[in-house]
Every structure is written in structure tokens, then in C-alpha cells.
C-alpha positions in Angstrom: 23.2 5.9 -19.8 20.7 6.6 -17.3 16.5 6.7 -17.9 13.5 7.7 -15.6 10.5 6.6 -16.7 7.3 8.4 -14.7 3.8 6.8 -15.0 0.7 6.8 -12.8 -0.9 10.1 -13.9 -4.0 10.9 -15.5 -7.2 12.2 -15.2 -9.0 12.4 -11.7 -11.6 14.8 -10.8 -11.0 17.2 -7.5 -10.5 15.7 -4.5 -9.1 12.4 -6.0 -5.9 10.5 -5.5 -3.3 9.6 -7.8 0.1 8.1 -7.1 2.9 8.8 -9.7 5.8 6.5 -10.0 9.5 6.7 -11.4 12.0 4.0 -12.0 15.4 4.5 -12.9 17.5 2.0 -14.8 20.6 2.0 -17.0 24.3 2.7 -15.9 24.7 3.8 -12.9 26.7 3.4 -9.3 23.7 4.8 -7.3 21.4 7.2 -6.9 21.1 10.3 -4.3 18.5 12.7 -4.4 15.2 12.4 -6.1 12.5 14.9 -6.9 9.1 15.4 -8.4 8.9 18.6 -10.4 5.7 19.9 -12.2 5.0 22.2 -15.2 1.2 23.2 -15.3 0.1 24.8 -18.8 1.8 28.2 -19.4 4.0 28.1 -16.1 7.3 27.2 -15.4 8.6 24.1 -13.4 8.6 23.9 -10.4 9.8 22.0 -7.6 7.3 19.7 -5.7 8.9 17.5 -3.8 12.5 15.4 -3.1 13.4 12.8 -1.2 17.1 12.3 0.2 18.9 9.1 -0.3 18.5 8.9 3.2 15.1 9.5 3.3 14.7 12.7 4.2 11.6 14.6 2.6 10.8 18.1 1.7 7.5 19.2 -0.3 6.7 22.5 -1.6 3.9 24.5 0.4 1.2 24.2 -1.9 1.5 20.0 -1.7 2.2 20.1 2.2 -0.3 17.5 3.8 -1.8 15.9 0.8 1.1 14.7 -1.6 3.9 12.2 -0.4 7.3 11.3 -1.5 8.7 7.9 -0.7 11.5 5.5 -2.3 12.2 1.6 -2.8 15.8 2.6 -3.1 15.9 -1.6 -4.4 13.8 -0.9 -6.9 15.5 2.5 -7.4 12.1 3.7 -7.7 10.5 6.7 -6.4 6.9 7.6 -5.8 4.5 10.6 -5.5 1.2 9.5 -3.4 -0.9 12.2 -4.2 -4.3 13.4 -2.3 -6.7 15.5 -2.2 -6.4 16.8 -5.8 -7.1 20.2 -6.8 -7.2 21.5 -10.1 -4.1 23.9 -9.6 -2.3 20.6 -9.2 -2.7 19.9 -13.0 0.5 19.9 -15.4 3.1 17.4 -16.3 4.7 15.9 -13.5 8.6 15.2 -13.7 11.0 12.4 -12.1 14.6 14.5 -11.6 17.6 12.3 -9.9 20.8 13.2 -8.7 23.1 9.7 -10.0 26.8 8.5 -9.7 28.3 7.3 -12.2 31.6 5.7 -12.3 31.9 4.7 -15.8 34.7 5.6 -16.8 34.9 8.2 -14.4 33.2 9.1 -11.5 30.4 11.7 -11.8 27.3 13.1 -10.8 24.6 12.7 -13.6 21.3 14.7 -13.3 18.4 12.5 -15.2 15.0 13.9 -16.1 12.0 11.7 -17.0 9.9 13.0 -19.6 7.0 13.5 -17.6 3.5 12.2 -17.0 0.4 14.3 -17.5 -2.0 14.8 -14.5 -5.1 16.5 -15.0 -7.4 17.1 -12.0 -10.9 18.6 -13.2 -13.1 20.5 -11.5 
């Protein structure tokens, strides 16, 4: 069994930081992938950012230049360093990982954390 726990958020008013973390534990071989989604009240999720196990980044346009991914693959940890806050940013922010697991076969195993609420005020 795999787990993601996300913490870090809460409330900041506009213009503020906030940096969201997500560690994974449980059984598992490694992980690949990992991504930040969000769900802001009365809209869908949606893809922020991911990070490749080999470090390769991608953000979604309306984060470009003020939120950053980054990873402590030893601490199989990810992070969300967010800036600049606006108040469209606001919703429940979500750890997603792409796992292998080899027991007792070997898989891929997608793990969702069960979110952390950020709420950016005006």
C-alpha cells in the first residue's frame, strides 16, 4: 500500500507565498512521475504541475513563472513553491504519483493524496 500525504496550504492573502509538500511512504519499488493537481470550488481538476523522475518540469500556463515543482527523490518527497498568489489559485491542491510496485508483481500504481486546502484572499 502506497500513501501521499500533502500539507503546507492555507490561507495567505494575494500576493503571498505558500509552499505545499507531499511525502510518499508505504510499499513501493520507486516512484516516477509526480504532479500537483488542483480543484478550485465548482471546477474540475486540473493539472498544475509534474515533475519527471528525472527532473524534468512542466507547469500549466496559468502557474508559469510563480509556482515551482521540485523533488528530494530521498525523501520521496515532492514540493510545490508557490508565489505570487492570486485568488484564482484557490482550491484543494492534490499530490498524484506514478509508483512501481513489485509486490507480488510488478506494476504501475497511481496514488492520490487527499489534498490540502489553499485559499488566497483578495
Amino acid at each position: 500500500q502506497v500513501q501521499l500525504v500533502e500539507s503546507g496550504g492555507g490561507l495567505v492573502q494575494a500576493g503571498g507565498s505558500l509552499r505545499l509538500s507531499c511525502a510518499a511512504s508505504g510499499s513501493f519499488h520507486s516512484i516516477n512521475a509526480m504532479r500537483w493537481y488542483r480543484q478550485a470550488p465548482g471546477q474540475e481538476r486540473e493539472l498544475v504541475a509534474s515533475i519527471t523522475g528525472g527532473g524534468s518540469t512542466n507547469y500549466a500556463d496559468p502557474v508559469k513563472g510563480r509556482f515551482t515543482i521540485s523533488r528530494d527523490s530521498a525523501k520521496n518527497t515532492v514540493y510545490l513553491q508557490m508565489n505570487s498568489l492570486k485568488p484564482d489559485d484557490t482550491g484543494v491542491y492534490y499530490c498524484n504519483a506514478d509508483t512501481i510496485v513489485i509486490d507480488p508483481y510488478t506494476r504501475f500504481r497511481a496514488v492520490w493524496g487527499r489534498g490540502t486546502l489553499v485559499t488566497v484572499s483578495s
